[in-house]
C-alpha positions in Angstrom: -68.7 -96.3 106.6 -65.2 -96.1 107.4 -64.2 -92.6 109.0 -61.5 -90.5 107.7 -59.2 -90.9 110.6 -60.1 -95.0 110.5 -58.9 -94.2 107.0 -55.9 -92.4 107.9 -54.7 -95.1 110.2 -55.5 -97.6 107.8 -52.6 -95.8 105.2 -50.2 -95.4 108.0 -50.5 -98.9 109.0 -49.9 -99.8 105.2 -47.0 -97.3 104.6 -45.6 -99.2 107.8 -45.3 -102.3 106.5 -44.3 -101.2 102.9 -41.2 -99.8 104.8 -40.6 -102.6 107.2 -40.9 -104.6 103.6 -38.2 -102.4 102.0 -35.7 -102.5 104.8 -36.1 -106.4 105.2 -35.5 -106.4 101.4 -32.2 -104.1 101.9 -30.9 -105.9 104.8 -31.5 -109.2 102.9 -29.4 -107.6 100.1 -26.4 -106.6 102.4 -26.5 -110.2 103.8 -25.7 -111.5 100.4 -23.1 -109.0 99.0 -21.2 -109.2 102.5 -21.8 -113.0 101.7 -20.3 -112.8 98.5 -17.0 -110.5 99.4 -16.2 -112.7 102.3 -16.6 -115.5 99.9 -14.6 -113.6 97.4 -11.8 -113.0 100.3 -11.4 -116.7 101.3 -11.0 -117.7 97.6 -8.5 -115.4 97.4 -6.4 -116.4 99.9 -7.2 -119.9 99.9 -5.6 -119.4 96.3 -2.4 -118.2 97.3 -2.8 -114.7 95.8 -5.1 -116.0 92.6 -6.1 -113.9 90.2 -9.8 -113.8 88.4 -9.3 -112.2 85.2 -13.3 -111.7 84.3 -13.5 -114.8 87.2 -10.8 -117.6 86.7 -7.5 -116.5 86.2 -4.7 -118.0 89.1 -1.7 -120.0 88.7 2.1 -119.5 89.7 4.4 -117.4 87.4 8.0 -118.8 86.5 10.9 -116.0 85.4 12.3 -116.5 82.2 16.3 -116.4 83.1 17.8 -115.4 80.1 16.3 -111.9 80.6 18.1 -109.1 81.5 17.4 -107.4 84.4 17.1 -104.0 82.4 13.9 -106.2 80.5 12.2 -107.0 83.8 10.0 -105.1 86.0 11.8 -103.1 88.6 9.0 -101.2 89.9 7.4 -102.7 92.9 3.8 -103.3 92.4 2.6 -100.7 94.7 4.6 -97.8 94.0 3.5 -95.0 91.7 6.5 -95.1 88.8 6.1 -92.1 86.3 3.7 -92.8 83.5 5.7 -94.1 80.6 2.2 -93.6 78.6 1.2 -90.6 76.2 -2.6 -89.3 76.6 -5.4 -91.0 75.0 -6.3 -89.9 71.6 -10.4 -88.1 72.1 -13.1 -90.6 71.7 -14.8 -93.2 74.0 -15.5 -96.6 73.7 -19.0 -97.3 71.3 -20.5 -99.9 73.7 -22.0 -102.2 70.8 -23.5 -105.5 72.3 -24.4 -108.6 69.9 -26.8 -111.1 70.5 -24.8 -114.1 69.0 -21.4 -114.8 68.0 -20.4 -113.6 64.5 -20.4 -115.5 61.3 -17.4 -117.7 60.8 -15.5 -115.7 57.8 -11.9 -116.6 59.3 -9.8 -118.6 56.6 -7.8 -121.1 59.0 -5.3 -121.5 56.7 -4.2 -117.6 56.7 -1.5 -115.6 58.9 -3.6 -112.8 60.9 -2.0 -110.0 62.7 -3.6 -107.8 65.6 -2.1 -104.5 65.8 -3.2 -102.7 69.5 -2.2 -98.9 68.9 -2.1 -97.9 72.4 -0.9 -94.8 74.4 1.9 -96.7 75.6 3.4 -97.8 71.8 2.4 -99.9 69.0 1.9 -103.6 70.0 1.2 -106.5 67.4 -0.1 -109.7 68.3 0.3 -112.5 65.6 -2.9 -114.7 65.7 -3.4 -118.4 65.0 -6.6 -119.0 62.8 -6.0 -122.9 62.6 -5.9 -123.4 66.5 -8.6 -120.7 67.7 -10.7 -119.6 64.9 -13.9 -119.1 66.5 -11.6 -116.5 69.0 -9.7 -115.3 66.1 -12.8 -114.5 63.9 -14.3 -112.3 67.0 -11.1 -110.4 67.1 -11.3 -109.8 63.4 -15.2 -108.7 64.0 -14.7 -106.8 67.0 -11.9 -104.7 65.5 -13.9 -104.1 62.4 -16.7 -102.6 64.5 -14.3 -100.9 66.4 -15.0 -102.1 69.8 -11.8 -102.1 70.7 -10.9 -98.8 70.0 -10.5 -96.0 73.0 -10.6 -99.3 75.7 -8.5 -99.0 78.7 -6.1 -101.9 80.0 -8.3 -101.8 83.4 -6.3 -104.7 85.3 -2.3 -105.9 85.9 -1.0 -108.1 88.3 2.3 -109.3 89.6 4.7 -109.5 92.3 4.1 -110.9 95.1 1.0 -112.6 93.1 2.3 -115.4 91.0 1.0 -114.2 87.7 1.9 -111.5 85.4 -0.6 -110.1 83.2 -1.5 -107.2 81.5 -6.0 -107.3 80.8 -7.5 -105.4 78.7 -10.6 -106.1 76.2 -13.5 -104.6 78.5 -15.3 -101.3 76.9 -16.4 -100.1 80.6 -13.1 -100.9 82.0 -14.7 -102.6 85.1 -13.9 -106.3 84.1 -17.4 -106.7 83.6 -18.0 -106.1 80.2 -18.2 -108.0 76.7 -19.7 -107.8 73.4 -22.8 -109.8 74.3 -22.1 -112.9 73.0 -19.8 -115.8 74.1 -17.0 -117.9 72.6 -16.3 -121.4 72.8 -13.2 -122.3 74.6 -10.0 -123.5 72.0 -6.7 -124.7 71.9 -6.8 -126.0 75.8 -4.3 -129.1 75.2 -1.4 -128.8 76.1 -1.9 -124.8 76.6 0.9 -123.2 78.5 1.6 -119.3 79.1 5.1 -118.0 78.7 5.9 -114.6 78.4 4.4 -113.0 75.3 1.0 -115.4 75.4 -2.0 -113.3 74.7 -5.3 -115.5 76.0 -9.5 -114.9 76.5 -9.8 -114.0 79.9 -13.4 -115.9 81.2 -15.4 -116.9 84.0 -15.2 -120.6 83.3 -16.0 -122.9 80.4 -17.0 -121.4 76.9 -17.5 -118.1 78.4 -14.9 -116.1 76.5 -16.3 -112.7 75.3 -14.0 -109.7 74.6 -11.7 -109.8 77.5 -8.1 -110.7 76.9 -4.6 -111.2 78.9 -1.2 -110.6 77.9 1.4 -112.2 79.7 4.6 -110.7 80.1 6.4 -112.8 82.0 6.3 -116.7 82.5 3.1 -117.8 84.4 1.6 -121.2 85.0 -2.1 -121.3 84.7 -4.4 -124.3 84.3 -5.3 -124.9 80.6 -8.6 -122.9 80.8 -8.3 -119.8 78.8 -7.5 -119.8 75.3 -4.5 -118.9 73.7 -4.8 -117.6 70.5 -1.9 -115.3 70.4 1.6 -114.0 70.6 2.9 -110.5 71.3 5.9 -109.7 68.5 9.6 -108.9 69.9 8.7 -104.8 69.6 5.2 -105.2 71.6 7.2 -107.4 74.2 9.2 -104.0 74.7 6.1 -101.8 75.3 4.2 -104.8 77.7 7.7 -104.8 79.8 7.3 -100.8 79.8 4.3 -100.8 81.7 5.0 -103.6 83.9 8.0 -101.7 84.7 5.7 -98.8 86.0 4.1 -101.0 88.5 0.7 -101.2 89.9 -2.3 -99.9 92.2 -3.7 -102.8 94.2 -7.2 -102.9 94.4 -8.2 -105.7 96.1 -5.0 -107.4 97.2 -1.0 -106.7 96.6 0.6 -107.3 93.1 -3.6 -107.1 91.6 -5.0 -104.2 90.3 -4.5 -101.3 87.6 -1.4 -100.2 86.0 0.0 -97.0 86.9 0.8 -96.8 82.9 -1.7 -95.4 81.1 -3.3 -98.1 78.8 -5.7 -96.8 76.7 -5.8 -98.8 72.9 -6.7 -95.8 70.9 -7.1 -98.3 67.5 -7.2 -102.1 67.3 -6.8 -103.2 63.5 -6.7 -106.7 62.6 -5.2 -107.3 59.2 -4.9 -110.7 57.0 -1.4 -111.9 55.7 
């Protein structure tokens, strides 16, 4: 018969090695992650200054000349401009997930108009059916359920990163969320990304979800991301108002959230 304090030794001797088990499990943990930042850093500079919207997004960003110099940013990207941006209307994101993309009830032969009420102005994003209609028809869904609605604009880059880009799309405003379901990718030949381009962020082929970019001034990207939009003259004037407020880097200079508040109270797609 085994004695209490055989017993008692017996547990200690097992709670030891539980523990020894749970610290080799932690410090195998903290290998990987420091694994995956350095990993992360090296990309990053070996890039130039790239930029992963939702994973992917890098490329060099051209000016557009004919601009004035009143229409382009003037903040630099790490100062703290006064918010151009009103306060959020009350509410919070509904956090709906889907298993599958939706039904295809897009007509690709119809004009279809995004409007992103936001806290910084109305912006209106005319959509093409005919070249992205498996993106366009999500955007049509995802509005309807309001998925949209109450989202912040979590993510901006620009100088001296050689893309400029406003994100938005993601209900947890982390980068890391999406509706649960992901698109196929469309209208990749030939894609380019002057100003006013509005594309699916993603973290490589057919991985689109809700995630989307708009660009607001000339960029040079690799044709990965679909482009499925374009931002009307009066939204170009509220995208250059928040760019003009600059940034707060995050990771790296000229990458991380807009000192405007972005919040897109209501995101209504309508059918023309």
């Amino acid at each position: 018969m085994v004695s209490s304090e055989q017993r008692r030794k017996q547990l200690a001797r097992e709670k030891y090695a539980r523990q020894l088990k749970r610290r080799e499990a932690a410090r195998r943990k903290a290998r990987i992650r420091n694994m995956s930042i350095a990993l992360g850093l090296v990309i990053v500079l070996a890039a130039g200054g790239a930029y992963a919207a939702s994973g992917g997004l890098n490329g060099d960003k051209k000016k557009d000349e004919s601009d004035s110099a009143a229409d382009k940013p003037s903040a630099p990207p790490t100062s703290k401009a006064p918010d151009p941006c009103d306060k959020p209307a009350k509410g919070k994101p509904t956090g709906k997930q889907w298993k599958k993309e939706p039904a295809m009830k897009v007509d690709k032969s119809a004009s279809y108009t995004m409007q992103l009420s936001t806290t910084c102005g109305e912006i209106d994003i005319t959509m093409d059916a005919g070249e992205a209609p498996h993106t366009v028809n999500s955007f049509d869904f995802l509005a309807g359920e309001k998925f949209f609605d109450h989202t912040a604009c979590h993510r901006m880059t620009g100088p001296p990163q050689q893309l400029s880009v406003l994100q938005c799309g993601d209900p947890t405003g982390t980068g890391s969320g999406d509706p649960g379901y992901e698109l196929p990718d469309e209208n990749l030949k030939g894609a380019t990304y002057p100003a006013g381009t509005v594309a699916m962020a993603n973290s490589g082929p057919d991985t689109g979800g809700s995630q989307f970019f708009l660009v607001y001034e000339d960029s040079e990207l690799p044709p990965k991301y679909t482009p499925f939009g374009k931002v009307t003259d009066s939204g170009m004037k509220v995208l250059k108002k928040i760019a003009k407020a600059g940034l707060t880097p995050m990771r790296v200079q000229g990458d991380g959230r807009p000192n405007a508040t972005v919040v897109i109270d209501e995101a209504t797609v309508r059918k023309s």
